[in-house]
Kinemage of the C-alpha trace (Angstrom):
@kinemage 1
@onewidth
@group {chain A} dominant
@subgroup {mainchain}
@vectorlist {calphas} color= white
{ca unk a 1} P 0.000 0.000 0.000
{ca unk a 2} L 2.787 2.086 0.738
{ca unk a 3} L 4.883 1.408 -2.193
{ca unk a 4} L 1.417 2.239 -4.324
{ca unk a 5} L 0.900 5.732 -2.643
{ca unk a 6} L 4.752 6.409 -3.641
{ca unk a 7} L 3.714 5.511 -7.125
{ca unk a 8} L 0.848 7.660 -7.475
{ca unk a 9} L 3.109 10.571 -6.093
{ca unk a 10} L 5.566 10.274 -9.134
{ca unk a 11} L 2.926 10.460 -11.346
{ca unk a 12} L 1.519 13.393 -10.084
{ca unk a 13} L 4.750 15.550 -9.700
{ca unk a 14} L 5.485 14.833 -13.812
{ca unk a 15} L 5.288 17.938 -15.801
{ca unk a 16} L 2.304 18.883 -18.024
{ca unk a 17} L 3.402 20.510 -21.386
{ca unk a 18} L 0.919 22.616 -23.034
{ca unk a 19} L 1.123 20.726 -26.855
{ca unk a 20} L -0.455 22.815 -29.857
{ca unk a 21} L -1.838 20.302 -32.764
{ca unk a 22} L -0.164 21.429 -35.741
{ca unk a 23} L -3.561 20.941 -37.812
{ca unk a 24} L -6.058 21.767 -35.630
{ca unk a 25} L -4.108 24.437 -33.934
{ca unk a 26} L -6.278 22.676 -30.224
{ca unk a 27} L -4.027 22.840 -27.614
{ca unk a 28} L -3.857 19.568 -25.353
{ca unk a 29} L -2.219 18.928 -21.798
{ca unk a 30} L 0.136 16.220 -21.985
{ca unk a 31} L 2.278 14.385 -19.817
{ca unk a 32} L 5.678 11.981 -20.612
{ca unk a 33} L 5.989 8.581 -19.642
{ca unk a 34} L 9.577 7.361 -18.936
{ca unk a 35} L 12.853 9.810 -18.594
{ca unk a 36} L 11.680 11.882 -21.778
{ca unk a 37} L 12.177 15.769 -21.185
{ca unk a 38} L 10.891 18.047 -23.664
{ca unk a 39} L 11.599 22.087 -24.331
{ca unk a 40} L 9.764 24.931 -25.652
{ca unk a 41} L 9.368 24.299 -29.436
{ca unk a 42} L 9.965 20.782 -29.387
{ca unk a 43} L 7.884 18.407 -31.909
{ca unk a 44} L 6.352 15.206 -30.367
{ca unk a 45} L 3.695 12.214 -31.115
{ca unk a 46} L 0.048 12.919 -29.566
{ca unk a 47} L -3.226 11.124 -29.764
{ca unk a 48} L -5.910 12.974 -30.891
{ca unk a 49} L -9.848 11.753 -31.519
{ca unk a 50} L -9.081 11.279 -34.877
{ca unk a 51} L -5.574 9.623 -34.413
{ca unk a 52} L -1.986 10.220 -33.847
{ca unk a 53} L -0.446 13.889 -35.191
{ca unk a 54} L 1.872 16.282 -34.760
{ca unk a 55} L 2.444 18.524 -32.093
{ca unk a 56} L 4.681 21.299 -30.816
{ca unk a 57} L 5.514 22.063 -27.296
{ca unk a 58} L 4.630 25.630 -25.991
{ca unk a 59} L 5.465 25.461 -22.425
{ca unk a 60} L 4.531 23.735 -19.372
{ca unk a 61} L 2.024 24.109 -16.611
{ca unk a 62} L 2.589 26.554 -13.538
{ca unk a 63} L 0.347 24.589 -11.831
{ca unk a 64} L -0.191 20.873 -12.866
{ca unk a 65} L -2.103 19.503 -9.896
{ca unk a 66} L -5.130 21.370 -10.909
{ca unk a 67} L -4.837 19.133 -14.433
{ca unk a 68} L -7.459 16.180 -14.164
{ca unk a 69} L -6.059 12.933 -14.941
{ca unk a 70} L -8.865 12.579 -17.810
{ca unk a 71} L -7.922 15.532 -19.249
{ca unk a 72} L -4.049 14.412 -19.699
{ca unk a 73} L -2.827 12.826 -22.917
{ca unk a 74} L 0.310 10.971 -23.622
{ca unk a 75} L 2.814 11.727 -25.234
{ca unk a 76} L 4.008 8.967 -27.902
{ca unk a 77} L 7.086 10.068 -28.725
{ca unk a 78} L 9.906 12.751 -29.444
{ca unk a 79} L 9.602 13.561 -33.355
{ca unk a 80} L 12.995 13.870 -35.490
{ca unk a 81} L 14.068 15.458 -38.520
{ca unk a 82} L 13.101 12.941 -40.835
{ca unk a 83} L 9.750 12.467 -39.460
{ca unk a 84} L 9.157 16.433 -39.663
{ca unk a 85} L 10.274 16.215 -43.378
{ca unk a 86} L 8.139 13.939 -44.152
{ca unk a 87} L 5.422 16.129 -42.459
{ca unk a 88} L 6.170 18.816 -44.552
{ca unk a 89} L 5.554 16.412 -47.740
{ca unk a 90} L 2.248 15.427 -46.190
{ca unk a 91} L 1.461 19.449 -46.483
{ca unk a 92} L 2.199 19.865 -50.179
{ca unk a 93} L 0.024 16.100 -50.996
{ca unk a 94} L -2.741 17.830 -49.203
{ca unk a 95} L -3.466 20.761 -51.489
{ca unk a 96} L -3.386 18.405 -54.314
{ca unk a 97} L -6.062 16.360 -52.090
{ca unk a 98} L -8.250 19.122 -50.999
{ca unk a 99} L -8.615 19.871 -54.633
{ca unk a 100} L -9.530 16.177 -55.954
{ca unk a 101} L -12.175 16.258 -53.165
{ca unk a 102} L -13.448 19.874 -54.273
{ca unk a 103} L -14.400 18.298 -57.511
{ca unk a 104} L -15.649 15.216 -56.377
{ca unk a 105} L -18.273 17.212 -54.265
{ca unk a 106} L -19.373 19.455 -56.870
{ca unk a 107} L -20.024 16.303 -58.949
{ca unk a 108} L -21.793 14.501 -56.573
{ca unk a 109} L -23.925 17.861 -56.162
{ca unk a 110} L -23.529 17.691 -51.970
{ca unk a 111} L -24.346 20.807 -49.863
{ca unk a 112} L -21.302 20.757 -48.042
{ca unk a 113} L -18.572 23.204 -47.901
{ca unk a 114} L -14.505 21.505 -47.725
{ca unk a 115} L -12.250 22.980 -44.898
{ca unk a 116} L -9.316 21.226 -45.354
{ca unk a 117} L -7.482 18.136 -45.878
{ca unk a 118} L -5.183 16.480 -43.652
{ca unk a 119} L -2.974 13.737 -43.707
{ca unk a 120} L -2.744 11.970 -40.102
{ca unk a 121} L 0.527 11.863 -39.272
{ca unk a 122} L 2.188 8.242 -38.749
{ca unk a 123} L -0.749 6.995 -40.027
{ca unk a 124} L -1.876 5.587 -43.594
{ca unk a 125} L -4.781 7.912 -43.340
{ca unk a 126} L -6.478 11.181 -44.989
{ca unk a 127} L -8.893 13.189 -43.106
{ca unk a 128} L -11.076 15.622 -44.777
{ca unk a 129} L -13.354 18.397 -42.318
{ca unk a 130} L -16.166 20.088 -43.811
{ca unk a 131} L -19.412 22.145 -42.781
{ca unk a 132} L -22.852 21.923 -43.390
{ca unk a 133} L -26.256 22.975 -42.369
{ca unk a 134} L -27.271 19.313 -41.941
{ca unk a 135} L -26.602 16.247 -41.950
{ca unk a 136} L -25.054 15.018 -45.715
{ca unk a 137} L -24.924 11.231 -47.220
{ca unk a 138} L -21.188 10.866 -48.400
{ca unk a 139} L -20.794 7.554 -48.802
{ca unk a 140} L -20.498 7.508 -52.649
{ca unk a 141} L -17.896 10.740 -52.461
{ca unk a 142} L -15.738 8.164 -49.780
{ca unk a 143} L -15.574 5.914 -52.202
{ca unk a 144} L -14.486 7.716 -55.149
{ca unk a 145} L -11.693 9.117 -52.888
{ca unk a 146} L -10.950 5.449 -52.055
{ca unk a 147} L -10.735 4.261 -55.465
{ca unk a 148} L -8.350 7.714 -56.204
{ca unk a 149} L -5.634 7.425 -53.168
{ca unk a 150} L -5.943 3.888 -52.489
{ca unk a 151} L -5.995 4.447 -48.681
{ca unk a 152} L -8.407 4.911 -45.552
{ca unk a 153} L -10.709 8.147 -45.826
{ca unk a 154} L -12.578 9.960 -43.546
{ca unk a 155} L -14.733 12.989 -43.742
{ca unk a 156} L -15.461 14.469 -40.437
{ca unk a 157} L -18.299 17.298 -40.064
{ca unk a 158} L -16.581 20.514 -37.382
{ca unk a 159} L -18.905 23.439 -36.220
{ca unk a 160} L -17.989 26.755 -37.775
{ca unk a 161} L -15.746 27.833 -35.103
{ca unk a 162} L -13.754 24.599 -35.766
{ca unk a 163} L -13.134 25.656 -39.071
{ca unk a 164} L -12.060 29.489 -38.124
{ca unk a 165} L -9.803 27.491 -35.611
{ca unk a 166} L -8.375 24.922 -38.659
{ca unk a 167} L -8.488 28.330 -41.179
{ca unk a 168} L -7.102 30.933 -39.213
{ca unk a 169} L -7.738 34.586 -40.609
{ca unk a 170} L -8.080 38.176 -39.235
{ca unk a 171} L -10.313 39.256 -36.777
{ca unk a 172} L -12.225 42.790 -36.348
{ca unk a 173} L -9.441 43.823 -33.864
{ca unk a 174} L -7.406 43.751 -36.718
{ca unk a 175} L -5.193 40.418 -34.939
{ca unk a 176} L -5.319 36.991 -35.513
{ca unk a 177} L -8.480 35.422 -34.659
{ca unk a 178} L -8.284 33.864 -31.121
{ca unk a 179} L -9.277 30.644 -31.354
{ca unk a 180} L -6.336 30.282 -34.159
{ca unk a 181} L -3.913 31.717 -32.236
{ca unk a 182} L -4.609 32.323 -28.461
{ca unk a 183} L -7.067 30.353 -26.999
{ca unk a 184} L -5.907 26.673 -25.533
{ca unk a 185} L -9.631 25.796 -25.789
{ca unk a 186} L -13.295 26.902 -27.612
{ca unk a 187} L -14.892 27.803 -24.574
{ca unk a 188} L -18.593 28.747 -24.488
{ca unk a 189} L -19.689 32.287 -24.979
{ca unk a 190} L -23.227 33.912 -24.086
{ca unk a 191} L -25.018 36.922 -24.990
{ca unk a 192} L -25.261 37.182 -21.536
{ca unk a 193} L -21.687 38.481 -21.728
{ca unk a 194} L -22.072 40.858 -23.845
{ca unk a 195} L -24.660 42.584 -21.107
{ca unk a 196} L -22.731 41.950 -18.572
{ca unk a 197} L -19.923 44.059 -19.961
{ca unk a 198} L -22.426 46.680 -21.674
{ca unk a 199} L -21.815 46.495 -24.883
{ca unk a 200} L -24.083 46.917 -28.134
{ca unk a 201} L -26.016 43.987 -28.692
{ca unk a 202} L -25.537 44.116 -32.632
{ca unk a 203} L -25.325 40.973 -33.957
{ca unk a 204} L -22.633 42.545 -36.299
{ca unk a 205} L -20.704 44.076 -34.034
{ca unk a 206} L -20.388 41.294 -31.325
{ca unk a 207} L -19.721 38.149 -33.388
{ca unk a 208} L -16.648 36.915 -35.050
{ca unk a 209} L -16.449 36.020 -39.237
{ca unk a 210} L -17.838 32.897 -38.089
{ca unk a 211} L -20.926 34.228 -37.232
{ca unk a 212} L -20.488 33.201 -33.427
{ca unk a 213} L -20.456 35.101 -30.758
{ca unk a 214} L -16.819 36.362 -29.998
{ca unk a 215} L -14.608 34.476 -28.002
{ca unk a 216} L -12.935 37.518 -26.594
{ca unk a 217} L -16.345 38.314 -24.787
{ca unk a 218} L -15.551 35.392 -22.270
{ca unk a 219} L -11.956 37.053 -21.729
{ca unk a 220} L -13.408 40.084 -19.094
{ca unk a 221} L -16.343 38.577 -18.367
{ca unk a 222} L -15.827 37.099 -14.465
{ca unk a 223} L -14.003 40.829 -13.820
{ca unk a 224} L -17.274 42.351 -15.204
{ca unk a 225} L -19.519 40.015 -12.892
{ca unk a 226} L -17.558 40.090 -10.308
{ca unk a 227} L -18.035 43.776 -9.839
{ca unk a 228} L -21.510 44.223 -11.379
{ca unk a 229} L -22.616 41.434 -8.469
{ca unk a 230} L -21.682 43.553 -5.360
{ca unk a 231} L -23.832 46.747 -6.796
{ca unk a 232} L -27.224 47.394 -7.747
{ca unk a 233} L -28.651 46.275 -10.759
{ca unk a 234} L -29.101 48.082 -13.739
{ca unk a 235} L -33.060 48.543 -13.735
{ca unk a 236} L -33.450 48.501 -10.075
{ca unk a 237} L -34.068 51.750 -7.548
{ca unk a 238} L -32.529 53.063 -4.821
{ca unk a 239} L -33.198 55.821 -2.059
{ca unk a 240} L -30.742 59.274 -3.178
{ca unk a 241} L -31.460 62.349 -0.776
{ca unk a 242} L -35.207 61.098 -0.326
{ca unk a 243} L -36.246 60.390 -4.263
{ca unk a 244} L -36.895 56.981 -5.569
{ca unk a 245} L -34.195 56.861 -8.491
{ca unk a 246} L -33.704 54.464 -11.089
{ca unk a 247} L -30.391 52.563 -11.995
{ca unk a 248} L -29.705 53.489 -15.538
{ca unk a 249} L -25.911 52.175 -15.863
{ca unk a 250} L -23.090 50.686 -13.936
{ca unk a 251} L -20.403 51.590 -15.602
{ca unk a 252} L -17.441 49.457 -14.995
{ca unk a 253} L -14.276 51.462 -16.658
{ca unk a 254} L -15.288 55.018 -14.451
{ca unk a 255} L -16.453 53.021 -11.891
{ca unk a 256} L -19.805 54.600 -11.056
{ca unk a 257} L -23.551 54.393 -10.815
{ca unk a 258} L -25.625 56.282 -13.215
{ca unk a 259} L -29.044 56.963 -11.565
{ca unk a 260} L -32.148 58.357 -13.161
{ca unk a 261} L -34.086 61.109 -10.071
{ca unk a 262} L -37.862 61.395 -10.977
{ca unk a 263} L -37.258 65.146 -12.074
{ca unk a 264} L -35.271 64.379 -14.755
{ca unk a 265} L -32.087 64.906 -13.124
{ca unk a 266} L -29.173 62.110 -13.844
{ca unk a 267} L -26.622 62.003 -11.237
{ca unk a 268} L -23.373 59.769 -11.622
{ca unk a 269} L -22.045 58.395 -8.191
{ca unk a 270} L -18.666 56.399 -7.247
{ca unk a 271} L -18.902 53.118 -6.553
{ca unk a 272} L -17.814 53.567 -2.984
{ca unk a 273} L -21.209 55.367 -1.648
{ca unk a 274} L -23.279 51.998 -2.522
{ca unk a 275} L -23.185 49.324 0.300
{ca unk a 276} L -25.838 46.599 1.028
{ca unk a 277} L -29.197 47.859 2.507
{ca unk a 278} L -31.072 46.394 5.861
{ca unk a 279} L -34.817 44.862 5.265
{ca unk a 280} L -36.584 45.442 2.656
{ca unk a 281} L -34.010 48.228 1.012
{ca unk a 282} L -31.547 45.887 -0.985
{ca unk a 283} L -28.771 48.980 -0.847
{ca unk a 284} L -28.560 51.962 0.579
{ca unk a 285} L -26.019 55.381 -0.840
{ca unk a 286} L -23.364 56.599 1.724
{ca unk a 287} L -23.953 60.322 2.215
{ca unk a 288} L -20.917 62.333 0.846
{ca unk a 289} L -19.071 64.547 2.879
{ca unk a 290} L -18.947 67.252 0.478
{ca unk a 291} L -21.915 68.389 -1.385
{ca unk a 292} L -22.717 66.772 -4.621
{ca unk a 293} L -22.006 68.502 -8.055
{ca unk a 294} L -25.143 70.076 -9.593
C-alpha cells in the first residue's frame, strides 16, 4: 500500500506541457511517460480523436495539480528530422487532395462546404473536415476518394468555429483570430456576456467572421460580474437624498452608478457610496461629505 501511494506521487509531480496540434491548432495537456524531457518548441507524437499527429511544445504548466487525470494525454514520442520532413511532404500532398475532393463534391452535387485536408501523421490515413447545415450522405464521395488514393478516408463534419480554428484569418481587432492563435480551448460564450460588460447587442458588431459570438467576450467577463454582483442592478431603484431613483448604468471602466431622479435629473455616483441595505431596502447610498455637483 505504501509502495502504491509512492507511485501515485511520481505520477503526479510529472510535468504537463501545453502541446499545440499542428492541424487543428487545439491545444492539449500532456504528460511523458519514462525519462523523456521536452523544451519549448519541441515536436512530439500525440493522440488525438481522430488519431496520432503532430504537435509542438509551448510550455509547461505553472500549476499541474489542478490538471485532471482525464484531461491528460500521452505523449508517444519525441519527433525527429526525418519524421518532420516527411510532415512537410504530407502538407504539399494535401493541397493536391483538398482539390480532388473539391471536384468530387461538386459532382456529386452535396451541400457541403470543404475545410481542409489532412494527412494523419504516422498513419496511412487522410482526413477531410467540412461544414454543413445538416446532416449530408457521403458515402459515394468516400468511395471515389478510395478508389483515387488507395488508402483509408474519412470525412469528419466541425462546427464553424472549428473551421475558423483549422483556417485561421483576421479578426475585427485587426489580430489573428483567437481561437487560431490564443485560446488553448473553444470555450462557451453567451449573450449574456455581452450585457454583462455593456456592450451593443448588434449581432454585427459582437460576433466573429464565423458568425459566433466572440470568443474575446468570455476574456473580461468574471471581472465584469464580479463587480456588477456587489452593486445594484441596472433597472433597479434606490433611495438618493429622499427620491426613488432608477439605476440606468453601472459603468465598470469610471467606476460609477448612473441613476435616473424622478425630475429628470441624472446624477453619476462612485462606486464607494453603494453598500448593502437592511430589510426590505436591498442597498442603501453613503452620504458624501462634500456636497454633490449640480
Amino acid at each position: 500500500m505504501n509502495e502504491h501511494t509512492k507511485e501515485d506521487s511520481r505520477e503526479d509531480t510529472r510535468d504537463v506541457y501545453r502541446v499545440r496540434v499542428l492541424h487543428s491548432n487545439a491545444s492539449e495537456y500532456c504528460v511523458c511517460d519514462g525519462e523523456m524531457t521536452l523544451l519549448k518548441g519541441d515536436y512530439v507524437a500525440v493522440p488525438t480523436r481522430y488519431g496520432t499527429d503532430l504537435g509542438v511544445v509551448t510550455g509547461t504548466l505553472p500549476s499541474p495539480q489542478r490538471c485532471k487525470a482525464k484531461d491528460l494525454l500521452t505523449i508517444e514520442k519525441k519527433v525527429g528530422e526525418e519524421e518532420l520532413t516527411a510532415f512537410e511532404r504530407n502538407k504539399e500532398k494535401e493541397e493536391r487532395a483538398y482539390g480532388i475532393c473539391m471536384e468530387k463534391i461538386r459532382e456529386h452535387g452535396l451541400d457541403m462546404k470543404l475545410v481542409s485536408a489532412h494527412y494523419l501523421f504516422g498513419e496511412s490515413k487522410i482526413l477531410f473536415f467540412f461544414t454543413a447545415e445538416s446532416r449530408v450522405d457521403f458515402r459515394d464521395l468516400v468511395k471515389d476518394l478510395v478508389s483515387i488514393f488507395r488508402t483509408r478516408i474519412e470525412l469528419r463534419q466541425i462546427g464553424v468555429r472549428d473551421e475558423s480554428r483549422v483556417i485561421g484569418g483576421m479578426g475585427v481587432c485587426g489580430r489573428p483570430f483567437c481561437c487560431h492563435s490564443v485560446n488553448d480551448k473553444l470555450s462557451p460564450v453567451s449573450i449574456k456576456m455581452a450585457k454583462k460588460q455593456n456592450l451593443s447587442l448588434n449581432s454585427l458588431k459582437i460576433s466573429g467572421p464565423c458568425g459566433r459570438l466572440l470568443c474575446c467576450l468570455a476574456y473580461e467577463y468574471p471581472f465584469y460580474k464580479e463587480v456588477k454582483d456587489g452593486l445594484p442592478a441596472e433597472g433597479s431603484r434606490v433611495n438618493y437624498n429622499g427620491d426613488r431613483c432608477k439605476v440606468l448604468e453601472v459603468n465598470v471602466l469610471s467606476r460609477r452608478v448612473g441613476l435616473g431622479c424622478r425630475d429628470g435629473r441624472i446624477v453619476e455616483l462612485p462606486f464607494e457610496r453603494f453598500r448593502p441595505g437592511k430589510g426590505q431596502q436591498k442597498w442603501e447610498i453613503i452620504e458624501s461629505p462634500e456636497p454633490e455637483p449640480e
